[in-house]
mmCIF entry with sequence, helices, sheets and N, C-alpha, C, O atoms, coordinates in Angstrom:
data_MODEL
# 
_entry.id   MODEL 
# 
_entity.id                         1 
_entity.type                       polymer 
_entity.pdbx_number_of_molecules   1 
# 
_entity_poly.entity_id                      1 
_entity_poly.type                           'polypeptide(L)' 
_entity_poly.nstd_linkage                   no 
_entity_poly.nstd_monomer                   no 
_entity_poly.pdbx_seq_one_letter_code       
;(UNK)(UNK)(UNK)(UNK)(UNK)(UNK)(UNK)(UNK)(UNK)(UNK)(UNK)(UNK)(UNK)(UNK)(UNK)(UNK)
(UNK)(UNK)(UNK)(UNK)(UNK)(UNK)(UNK)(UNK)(UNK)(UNK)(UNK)(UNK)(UNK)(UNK)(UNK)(UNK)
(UNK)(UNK)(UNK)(UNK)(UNK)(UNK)(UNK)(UNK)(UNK)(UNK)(UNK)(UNK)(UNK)(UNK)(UNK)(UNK)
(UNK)(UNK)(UNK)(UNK)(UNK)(UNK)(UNK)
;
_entity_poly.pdbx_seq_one_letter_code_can   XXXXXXXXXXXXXXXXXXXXXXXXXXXXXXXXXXXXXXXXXXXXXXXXXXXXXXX 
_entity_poly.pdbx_strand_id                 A 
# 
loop_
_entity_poly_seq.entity_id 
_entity_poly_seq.num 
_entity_poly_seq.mon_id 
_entity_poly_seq.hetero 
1 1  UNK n 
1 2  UNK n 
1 3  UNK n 
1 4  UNK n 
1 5  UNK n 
1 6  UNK n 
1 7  UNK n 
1 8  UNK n 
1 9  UNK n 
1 10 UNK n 
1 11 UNK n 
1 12 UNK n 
1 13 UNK n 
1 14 UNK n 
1 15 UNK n 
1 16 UNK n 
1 17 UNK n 
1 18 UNK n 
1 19 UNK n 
1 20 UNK n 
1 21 UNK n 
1 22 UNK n 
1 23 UNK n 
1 24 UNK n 
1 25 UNK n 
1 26 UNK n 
1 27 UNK n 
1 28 UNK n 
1 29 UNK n 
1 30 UNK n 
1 31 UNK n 
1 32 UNK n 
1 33 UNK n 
1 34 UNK n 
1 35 UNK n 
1 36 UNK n 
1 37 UNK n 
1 38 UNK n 
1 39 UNK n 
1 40 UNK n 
1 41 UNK n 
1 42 UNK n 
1 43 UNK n 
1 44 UNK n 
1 45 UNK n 
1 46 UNK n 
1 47 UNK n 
1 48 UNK n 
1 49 UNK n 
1 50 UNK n 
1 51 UNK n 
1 52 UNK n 
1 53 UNK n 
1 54 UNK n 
1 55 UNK n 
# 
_struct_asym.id          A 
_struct_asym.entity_id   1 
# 
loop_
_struct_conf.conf_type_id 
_struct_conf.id 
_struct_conf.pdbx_PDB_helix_id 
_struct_conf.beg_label_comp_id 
_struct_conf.beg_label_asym_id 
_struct_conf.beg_label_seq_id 
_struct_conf.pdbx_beg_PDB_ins_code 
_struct_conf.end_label_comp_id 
_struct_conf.end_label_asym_id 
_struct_conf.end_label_seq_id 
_struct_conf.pdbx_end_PDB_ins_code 
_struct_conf.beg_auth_comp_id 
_struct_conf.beg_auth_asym_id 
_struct_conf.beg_auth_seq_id 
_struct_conf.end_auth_comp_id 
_struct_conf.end_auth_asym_id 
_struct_conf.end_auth_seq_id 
_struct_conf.pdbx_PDB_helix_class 
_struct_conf.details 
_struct_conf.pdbx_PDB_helix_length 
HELX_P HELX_P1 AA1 UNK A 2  ? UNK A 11 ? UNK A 2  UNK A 11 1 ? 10 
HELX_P HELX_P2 AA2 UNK A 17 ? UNK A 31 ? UNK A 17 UNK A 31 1 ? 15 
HELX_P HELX_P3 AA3 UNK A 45 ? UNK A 52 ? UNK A 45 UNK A 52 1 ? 8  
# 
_struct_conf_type.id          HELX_P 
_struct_conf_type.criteria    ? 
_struct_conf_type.reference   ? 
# 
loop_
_atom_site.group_PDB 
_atom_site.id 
_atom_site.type_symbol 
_atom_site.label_atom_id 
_atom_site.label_alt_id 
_atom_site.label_comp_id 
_atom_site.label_asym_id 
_atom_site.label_entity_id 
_atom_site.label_seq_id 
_atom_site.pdbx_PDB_ins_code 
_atom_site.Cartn_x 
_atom_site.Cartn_y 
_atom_site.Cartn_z 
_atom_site.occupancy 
_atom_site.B_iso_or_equiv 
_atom_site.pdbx_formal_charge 
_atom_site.auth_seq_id 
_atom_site.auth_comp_id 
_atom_site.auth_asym_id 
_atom_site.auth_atom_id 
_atom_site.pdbx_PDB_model_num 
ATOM 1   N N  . UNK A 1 1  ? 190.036 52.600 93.778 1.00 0.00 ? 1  UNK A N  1 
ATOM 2   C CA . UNK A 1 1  ? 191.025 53.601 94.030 1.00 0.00 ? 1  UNK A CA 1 
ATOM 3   C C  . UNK A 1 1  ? 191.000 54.667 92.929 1.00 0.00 ? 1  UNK A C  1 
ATOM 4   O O  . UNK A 1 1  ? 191.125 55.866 93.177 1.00 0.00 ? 1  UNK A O  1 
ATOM 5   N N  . UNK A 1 2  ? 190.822 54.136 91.631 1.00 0.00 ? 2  UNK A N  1 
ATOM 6   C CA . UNK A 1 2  ? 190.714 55.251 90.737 1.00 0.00 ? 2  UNK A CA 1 
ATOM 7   C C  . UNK A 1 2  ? 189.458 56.334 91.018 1.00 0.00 ? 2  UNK A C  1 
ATOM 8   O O  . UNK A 1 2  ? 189.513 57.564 91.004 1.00 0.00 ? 2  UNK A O  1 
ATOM 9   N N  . UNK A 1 3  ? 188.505 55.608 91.232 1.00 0.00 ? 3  UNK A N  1 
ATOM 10  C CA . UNK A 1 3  ? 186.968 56.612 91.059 1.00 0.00 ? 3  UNK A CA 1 
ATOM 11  C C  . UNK A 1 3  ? 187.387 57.235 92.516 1.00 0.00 ? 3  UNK A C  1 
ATOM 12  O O  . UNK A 1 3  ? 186.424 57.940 92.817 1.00 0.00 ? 3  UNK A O  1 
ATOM 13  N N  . UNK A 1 4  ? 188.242 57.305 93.440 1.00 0.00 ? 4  UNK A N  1 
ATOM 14  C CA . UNK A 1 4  ? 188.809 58.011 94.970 1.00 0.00 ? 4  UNK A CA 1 
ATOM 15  C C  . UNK A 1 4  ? 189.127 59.219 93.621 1.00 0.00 ? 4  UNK A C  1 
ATOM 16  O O  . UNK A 1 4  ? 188.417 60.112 93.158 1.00 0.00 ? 4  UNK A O  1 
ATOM 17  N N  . UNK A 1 5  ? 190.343 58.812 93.328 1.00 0.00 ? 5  UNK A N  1 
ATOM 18  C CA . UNK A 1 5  ? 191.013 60.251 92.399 1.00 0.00 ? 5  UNK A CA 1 
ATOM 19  C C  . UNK A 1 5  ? 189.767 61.321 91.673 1.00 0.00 ? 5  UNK A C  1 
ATOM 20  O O  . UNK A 1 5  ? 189.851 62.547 91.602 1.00 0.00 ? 5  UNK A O  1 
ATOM 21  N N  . UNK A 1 6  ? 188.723 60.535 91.221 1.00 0.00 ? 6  UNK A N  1 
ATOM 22  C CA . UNK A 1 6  ? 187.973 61.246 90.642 1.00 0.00 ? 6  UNK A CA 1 
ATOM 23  C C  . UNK A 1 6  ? 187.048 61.821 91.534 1.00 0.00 ? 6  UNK A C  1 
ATOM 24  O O  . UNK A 1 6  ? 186.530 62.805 91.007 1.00 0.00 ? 6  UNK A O  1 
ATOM 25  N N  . UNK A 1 7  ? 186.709 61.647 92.462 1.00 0.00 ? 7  UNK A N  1 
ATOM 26  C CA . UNK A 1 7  ? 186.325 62.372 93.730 1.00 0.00 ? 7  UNK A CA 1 
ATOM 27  C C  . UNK A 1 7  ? 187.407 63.456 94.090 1.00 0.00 ? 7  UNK A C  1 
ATOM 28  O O  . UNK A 1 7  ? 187.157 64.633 94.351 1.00 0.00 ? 7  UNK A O  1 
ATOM 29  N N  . UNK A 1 8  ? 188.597 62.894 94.062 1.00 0.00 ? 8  UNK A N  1 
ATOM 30  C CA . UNK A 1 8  ? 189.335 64.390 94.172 1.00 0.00 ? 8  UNK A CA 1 
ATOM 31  C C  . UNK A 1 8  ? 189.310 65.555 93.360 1.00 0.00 ? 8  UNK A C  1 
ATOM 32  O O  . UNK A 1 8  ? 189.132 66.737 93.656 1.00 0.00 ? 8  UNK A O  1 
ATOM 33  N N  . UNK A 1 9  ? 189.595 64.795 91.915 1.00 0.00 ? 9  UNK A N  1 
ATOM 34  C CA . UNK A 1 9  ? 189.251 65.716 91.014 1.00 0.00 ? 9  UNK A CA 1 
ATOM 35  C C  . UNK A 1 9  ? 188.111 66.914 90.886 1.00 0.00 ? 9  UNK A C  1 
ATOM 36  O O  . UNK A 1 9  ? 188.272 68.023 90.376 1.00 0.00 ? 9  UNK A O  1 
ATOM 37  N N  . UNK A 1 10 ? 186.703 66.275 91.603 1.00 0.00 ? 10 UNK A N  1 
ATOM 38  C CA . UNK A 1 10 ? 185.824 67.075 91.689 1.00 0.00 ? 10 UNK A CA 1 
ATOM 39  C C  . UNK A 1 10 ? 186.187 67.695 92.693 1.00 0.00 ? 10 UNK A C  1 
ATOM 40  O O  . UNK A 1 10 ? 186.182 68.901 92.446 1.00 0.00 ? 10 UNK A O  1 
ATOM 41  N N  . UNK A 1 11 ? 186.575 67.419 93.949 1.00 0.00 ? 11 UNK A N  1 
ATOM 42  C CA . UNK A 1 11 ? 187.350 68.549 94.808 1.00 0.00 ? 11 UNK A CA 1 
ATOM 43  C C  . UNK A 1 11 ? 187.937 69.428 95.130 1.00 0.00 ? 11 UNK A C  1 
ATOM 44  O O  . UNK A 1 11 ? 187.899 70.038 96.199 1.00 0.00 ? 11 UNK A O  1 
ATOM 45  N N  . UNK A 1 12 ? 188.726 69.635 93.969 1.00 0.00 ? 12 UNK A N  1 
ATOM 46  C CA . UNK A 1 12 ? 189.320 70.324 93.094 1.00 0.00 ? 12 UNK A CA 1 
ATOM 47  C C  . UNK A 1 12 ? 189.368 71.148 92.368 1.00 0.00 ? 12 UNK A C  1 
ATOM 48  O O  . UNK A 1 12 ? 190.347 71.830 92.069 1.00 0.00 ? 12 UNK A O  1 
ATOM 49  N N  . UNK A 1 13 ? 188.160 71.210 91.924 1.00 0.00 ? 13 UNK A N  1 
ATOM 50  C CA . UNK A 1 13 ? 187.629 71.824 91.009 1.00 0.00 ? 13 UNK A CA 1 
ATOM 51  C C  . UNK A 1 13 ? 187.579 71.318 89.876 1.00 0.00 ? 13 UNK A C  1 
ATOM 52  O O  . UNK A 1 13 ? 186.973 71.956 89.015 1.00 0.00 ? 13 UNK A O  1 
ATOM 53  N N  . UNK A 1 14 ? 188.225 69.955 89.497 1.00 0.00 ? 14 UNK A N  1 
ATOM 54  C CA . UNK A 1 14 ? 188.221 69.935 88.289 1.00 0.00 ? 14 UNK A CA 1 
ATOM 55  C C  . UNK A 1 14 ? 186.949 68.165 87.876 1.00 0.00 ? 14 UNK A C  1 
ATOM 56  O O  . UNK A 1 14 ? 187.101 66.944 87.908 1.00 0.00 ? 14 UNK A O  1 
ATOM 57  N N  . UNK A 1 15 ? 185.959 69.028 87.582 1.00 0.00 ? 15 UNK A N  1 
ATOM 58  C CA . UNK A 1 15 ? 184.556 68.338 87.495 1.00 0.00 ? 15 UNK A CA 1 
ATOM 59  C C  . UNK A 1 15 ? 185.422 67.925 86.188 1.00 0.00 ? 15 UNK A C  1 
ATOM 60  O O  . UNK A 1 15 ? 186.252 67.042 86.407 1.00 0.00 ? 15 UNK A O  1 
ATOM 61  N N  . UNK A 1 16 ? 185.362 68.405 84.913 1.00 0.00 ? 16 UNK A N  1 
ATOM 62  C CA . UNK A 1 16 ? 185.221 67.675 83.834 1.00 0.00 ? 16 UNK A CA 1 
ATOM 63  C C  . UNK A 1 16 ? 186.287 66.347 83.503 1.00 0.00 ? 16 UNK A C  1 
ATOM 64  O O  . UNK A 1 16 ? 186.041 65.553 82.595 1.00 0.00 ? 16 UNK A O  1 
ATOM 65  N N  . UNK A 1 17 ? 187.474 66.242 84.361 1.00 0.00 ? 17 UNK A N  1 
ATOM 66  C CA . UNK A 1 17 ? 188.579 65.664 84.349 1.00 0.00 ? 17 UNK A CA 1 
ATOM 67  C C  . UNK A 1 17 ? 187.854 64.682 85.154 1.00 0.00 ? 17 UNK A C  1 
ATOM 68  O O  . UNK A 1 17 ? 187.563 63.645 84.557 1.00 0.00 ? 17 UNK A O  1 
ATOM 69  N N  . UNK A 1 18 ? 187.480 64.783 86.439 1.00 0.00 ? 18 UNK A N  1 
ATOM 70  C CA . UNK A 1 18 ? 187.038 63.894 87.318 1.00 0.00 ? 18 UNK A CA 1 
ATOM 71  C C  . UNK A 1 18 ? 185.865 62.655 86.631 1.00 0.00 ? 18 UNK A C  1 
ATOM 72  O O  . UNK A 1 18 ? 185.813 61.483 87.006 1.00 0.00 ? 18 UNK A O  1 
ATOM 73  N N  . UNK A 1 19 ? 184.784 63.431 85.301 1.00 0.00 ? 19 UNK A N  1 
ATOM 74  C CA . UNK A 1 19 ? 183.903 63.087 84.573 1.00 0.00 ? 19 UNK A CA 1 
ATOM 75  C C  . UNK A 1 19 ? 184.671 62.243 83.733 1.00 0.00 ? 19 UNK A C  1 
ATOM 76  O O  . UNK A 1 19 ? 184.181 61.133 83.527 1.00 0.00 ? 19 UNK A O  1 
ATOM 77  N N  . UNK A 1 20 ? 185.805 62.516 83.174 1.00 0.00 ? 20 UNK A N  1 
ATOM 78  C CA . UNK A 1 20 ? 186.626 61.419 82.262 1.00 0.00 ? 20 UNK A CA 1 
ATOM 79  C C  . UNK A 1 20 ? 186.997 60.402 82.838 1.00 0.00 ? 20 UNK A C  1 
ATOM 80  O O  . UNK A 1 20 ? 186.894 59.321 82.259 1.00 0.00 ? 20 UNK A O  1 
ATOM 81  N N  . UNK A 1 21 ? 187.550 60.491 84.190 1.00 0.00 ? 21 UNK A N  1 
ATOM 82  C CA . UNK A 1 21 ? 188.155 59.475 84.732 1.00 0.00 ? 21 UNK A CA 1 
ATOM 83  C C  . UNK A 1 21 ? 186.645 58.106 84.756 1.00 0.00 ? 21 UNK A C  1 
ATOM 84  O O  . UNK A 1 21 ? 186.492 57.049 84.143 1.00 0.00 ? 21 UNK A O  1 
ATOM 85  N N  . UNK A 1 22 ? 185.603 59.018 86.018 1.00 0.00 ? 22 UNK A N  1 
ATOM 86  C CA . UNK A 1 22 ? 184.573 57.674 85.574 1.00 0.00 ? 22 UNK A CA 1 
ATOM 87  C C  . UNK A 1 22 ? 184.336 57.179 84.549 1.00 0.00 ? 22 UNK A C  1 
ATOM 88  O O  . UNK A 1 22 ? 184.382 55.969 84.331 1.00 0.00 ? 22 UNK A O  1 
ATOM 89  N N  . UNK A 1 23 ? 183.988 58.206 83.607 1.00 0.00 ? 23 UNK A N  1 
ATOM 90  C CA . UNK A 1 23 ? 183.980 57.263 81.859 1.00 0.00 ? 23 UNK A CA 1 
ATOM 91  C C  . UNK A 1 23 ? 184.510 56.595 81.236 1.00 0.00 ? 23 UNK A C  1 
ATOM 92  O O  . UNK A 1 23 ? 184.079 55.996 80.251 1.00 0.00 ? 23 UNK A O  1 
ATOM 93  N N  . UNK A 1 24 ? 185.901 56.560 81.842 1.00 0.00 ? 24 UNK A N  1 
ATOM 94  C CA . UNK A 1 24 ? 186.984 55.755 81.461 1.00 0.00 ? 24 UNK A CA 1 
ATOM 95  C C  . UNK A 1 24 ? 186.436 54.316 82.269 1.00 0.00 ? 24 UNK A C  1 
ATOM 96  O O  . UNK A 1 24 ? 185.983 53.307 81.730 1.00 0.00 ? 24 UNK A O  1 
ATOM 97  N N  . UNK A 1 25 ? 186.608 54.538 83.536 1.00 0.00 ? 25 UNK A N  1 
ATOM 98  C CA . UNK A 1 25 ? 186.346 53.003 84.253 1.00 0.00 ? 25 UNK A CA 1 
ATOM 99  C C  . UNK A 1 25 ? 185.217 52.515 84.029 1.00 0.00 ? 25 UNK A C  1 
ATOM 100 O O  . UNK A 1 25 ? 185.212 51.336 83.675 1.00 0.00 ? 25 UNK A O  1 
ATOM 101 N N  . UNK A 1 26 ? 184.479 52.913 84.097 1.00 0.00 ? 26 UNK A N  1 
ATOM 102 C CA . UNK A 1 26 ? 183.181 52.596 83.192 1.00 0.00 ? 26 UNK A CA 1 
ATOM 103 C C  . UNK A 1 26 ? 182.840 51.784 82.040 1.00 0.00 ? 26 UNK A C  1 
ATOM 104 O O  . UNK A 1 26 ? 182.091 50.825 81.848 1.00 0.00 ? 26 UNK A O  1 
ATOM 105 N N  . UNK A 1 27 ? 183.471 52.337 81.478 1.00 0.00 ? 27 UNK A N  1 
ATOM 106 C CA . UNK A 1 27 ? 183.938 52.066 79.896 1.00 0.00 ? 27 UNK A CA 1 
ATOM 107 C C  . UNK A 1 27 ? 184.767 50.078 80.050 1.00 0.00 ? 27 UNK A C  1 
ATOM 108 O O  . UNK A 1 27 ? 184.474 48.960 79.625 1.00 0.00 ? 27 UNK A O  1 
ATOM 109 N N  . UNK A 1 28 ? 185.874 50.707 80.923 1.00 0.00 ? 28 UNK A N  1 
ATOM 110 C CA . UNK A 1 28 ? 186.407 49.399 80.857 1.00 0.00 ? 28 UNK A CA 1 
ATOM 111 C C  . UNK A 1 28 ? 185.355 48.309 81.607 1.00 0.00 ? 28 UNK A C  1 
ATOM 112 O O  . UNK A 1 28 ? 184.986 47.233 81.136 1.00 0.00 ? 28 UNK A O  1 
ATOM 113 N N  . UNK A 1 29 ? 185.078 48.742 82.566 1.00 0.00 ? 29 UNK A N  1 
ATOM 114 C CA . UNK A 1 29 ? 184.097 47.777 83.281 1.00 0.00 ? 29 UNK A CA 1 
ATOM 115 C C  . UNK A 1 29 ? 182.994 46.882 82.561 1.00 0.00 ? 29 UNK A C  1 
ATOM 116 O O  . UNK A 1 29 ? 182.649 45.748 82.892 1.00 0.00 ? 29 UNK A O  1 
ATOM 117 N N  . UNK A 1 30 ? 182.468 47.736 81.380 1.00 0.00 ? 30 UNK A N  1 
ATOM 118 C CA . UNK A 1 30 ? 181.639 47.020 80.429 1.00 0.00 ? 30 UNK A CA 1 
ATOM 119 C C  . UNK A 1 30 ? 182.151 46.154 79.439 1.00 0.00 ? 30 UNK A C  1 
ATOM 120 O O  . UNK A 1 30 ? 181.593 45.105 79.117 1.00 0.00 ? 30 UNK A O  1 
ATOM 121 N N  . UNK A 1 31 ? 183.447 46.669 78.840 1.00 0.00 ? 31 UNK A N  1 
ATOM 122 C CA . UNK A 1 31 ? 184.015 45.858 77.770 1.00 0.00 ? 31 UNK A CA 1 
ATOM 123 C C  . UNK A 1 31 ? 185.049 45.556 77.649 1.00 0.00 ? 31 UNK A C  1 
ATOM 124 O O  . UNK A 1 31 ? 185.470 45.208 76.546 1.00 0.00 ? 31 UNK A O  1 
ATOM 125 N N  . UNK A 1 32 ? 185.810 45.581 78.723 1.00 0.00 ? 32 UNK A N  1 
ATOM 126 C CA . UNK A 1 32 ? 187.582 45.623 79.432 1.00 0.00 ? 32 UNK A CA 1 
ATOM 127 C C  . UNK A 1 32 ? 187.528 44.471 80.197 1.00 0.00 ? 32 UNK A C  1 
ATOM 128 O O  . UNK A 1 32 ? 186.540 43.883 80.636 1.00 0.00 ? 32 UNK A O  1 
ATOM 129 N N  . UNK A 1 33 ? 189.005 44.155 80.334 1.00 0.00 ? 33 UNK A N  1 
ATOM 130 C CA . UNK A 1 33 ? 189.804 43.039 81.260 1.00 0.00 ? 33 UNK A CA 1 
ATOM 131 C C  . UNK A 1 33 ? 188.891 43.347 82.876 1.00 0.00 ? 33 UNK A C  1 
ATOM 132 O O  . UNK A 1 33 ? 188.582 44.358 83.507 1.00 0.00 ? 33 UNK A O  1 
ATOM 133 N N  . UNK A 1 34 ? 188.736 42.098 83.032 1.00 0.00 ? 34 UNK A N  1 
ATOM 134 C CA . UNK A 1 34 ? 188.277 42.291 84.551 1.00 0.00 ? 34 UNK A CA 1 
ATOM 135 C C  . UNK A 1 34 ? 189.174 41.472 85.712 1.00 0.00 ? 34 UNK A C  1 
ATOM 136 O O  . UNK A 1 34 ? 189.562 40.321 85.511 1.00 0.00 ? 34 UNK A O  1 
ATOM 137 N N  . UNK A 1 35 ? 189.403 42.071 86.724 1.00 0.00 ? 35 UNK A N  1 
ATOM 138 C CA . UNK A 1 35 ? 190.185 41.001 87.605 1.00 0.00 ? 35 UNK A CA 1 
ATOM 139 C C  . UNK A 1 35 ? 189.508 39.863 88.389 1.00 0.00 ? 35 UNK A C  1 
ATOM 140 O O  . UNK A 1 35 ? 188.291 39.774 88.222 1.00 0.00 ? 35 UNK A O  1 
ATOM 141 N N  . UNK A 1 36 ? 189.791 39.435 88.789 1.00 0.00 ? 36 UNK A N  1 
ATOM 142 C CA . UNK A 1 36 ? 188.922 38.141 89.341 1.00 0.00 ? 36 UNK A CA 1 
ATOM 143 C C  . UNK A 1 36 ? 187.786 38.133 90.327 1.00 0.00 ? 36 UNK A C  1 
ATOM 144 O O  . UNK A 1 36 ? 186.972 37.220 90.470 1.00 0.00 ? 36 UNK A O  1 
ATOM 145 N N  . UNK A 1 37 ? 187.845 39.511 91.131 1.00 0.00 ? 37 UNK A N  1 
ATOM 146 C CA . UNK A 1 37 ? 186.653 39.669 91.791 1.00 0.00 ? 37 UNK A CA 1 
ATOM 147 C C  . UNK A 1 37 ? 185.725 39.772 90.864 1.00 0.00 ? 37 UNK A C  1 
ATOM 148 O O  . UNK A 1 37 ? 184.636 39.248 91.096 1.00 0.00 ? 37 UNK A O  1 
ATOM 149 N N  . UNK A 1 38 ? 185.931 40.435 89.665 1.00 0.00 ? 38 UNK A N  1 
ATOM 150 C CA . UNK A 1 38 ? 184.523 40.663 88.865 1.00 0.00 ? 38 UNK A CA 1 
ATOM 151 C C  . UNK A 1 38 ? 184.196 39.213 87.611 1.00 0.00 ? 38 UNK A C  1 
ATOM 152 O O  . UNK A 1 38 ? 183.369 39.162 86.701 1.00 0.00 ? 38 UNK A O  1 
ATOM 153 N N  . UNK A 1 39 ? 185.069 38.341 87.991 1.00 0.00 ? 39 UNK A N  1 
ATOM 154 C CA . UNK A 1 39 ? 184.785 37.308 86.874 1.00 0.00 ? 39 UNK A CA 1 
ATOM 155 C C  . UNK A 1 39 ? 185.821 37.212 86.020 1.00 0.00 ? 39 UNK A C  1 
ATOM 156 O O  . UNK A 1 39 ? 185.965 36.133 85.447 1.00 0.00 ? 39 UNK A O  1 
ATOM 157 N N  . UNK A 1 40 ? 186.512 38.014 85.819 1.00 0.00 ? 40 UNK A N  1 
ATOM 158 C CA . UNK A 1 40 ? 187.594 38.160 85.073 1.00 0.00 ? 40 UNK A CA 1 
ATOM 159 C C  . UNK A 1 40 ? 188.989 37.318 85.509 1.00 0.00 ? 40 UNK A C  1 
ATOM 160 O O  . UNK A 1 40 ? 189.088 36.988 86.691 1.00 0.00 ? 40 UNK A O  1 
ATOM 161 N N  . UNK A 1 41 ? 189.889 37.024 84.723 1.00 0.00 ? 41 UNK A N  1 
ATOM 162 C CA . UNK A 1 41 ? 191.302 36.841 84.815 1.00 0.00 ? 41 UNK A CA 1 
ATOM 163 C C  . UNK A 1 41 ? 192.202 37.871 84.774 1.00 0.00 ? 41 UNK A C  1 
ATOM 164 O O  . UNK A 1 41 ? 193.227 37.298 85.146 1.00 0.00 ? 41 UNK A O  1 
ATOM 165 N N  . UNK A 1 42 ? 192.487 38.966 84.577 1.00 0.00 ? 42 UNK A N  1 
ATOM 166 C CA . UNK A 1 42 ? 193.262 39.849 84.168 1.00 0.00 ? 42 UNK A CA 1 
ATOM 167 C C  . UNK A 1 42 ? 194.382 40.456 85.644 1.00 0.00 ? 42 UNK A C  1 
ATOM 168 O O  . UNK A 1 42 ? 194.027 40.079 86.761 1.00 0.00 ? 42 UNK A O  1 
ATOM 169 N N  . UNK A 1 43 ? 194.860 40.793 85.605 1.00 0.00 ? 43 UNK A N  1 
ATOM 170 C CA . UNK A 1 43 ? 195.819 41.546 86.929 1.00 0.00 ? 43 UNK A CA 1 
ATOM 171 C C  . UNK A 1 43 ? 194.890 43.125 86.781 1.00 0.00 ? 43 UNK A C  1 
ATOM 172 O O  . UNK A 1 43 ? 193.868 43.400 86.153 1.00 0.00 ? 43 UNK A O  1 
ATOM 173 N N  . UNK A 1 44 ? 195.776 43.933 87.657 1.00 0.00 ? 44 UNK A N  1 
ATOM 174 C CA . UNK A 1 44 ? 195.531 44.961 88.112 1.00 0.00 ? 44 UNK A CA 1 
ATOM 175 C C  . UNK A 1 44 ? 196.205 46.174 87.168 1.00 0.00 ? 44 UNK A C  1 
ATOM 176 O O  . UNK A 1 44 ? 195.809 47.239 86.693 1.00 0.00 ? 44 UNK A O  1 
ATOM 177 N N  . UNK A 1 45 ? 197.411 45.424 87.170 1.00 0.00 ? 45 UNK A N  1 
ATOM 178 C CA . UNK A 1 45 ? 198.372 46.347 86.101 1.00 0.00 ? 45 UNK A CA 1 
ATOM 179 C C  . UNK A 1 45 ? 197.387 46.397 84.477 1.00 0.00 ? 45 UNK A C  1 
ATOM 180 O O  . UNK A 1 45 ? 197.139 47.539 84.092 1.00 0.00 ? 45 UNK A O  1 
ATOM 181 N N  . UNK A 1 46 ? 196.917 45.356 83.680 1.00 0.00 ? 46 UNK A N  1 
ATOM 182 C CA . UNK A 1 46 ? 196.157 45.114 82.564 1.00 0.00 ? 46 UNK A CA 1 
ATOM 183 C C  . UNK A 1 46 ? 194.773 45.676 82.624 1.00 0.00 ? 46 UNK A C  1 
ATOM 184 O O  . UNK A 1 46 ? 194.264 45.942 81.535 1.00 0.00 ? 46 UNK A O  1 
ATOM 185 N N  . UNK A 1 47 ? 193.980 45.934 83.851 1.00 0.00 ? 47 UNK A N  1 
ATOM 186 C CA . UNK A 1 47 ? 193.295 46.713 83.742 1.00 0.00 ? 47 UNK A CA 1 
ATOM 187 C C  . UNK A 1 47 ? 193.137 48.475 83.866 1.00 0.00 ? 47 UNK A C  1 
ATOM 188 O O  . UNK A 1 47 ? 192.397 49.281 83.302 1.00 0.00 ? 47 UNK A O  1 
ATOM 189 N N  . UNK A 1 48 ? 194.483 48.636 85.143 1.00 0.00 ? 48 UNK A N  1 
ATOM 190 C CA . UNK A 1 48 ? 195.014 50.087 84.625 1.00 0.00 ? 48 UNK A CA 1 
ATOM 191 C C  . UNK A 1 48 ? 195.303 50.896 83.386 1.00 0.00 ? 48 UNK A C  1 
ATOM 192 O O  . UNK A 1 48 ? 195.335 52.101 83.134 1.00 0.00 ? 48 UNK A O  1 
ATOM 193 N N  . UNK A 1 49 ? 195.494 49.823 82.730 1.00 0.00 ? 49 UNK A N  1 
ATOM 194 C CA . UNK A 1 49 ? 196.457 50.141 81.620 1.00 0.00 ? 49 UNK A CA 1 
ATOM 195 C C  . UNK A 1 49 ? 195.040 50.215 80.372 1.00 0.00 ? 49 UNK A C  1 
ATOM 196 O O  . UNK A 1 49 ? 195.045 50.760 79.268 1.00 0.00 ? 49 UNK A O  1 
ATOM 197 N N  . UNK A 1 50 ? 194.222 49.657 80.875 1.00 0.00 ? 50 UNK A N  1 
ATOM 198 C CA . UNK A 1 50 ? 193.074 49.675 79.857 1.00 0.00 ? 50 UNK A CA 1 
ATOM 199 C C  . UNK A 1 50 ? 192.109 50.843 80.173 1.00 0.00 ? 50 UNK A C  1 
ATOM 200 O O  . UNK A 1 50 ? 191.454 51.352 79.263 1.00 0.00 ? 50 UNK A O  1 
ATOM 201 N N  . UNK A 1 51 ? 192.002 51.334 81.629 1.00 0.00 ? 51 UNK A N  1 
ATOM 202 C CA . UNK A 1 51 ? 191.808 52.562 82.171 1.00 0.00 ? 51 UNK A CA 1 
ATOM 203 C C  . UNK A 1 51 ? 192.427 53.596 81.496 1.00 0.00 ? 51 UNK A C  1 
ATOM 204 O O  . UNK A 1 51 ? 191.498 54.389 81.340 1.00 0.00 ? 51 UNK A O  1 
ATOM 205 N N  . UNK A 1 52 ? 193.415 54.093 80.993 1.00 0.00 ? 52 UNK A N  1 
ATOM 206 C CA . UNK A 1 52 ? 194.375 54.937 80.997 1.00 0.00 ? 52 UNK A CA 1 
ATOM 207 C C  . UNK A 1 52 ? 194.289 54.537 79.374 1.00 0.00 ? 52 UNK A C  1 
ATOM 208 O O  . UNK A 1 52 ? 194.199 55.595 78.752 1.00 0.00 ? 52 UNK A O  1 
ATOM 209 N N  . UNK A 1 53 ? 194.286 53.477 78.533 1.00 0.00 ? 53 UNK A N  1 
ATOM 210 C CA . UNK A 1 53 ? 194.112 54.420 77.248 1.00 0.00 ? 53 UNK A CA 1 
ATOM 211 C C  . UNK A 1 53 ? 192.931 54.620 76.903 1.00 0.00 ? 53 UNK A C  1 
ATOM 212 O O  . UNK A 1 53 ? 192.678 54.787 75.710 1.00 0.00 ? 53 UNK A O  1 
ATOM 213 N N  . UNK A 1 54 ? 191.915 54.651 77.886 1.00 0.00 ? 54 UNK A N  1 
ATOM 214 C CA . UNK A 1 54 ? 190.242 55.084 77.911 1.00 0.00 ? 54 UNK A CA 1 
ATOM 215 C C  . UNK A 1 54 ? 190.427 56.780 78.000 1.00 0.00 ? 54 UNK A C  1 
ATOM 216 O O  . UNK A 1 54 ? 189.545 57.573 77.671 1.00 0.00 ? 54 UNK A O  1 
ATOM 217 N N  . UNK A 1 55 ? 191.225 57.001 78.307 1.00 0.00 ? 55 UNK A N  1 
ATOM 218 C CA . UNK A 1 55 ? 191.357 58.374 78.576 1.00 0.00 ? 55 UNK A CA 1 
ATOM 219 C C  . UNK A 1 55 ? 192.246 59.012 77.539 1.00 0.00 ? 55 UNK A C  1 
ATOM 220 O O  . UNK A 1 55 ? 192.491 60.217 77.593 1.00 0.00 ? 55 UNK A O  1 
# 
């Protein structure tokens, strides 16, 4: 749902914002809380939240 927003963002016009957002999830995806589809324990809220101070 987040990388949706960042598709908007580029829609938008706003490429470089949209570029943060993936880097952010990204970011967490490699070295962040994961929820249980990916192996992880974490909720949804704990990985948002690790999204968002990526940014």
């Amino acid at each position: 749902m987040v990388l949706s927003a960042a598709m908007l963002l580029d829609h938008l016009g706003y490429d470089d914002e949209g570029d943060r957002v993936r880097a952010a999830v990204e970011s967490v995806l490699e070295s962040g809380p994961k929820t249980p589809d990916l192996g992880g324990d974490a909720g949804t809220e704990v990985v948002t939240d690790a999204v968002v101070d990526e940014l």
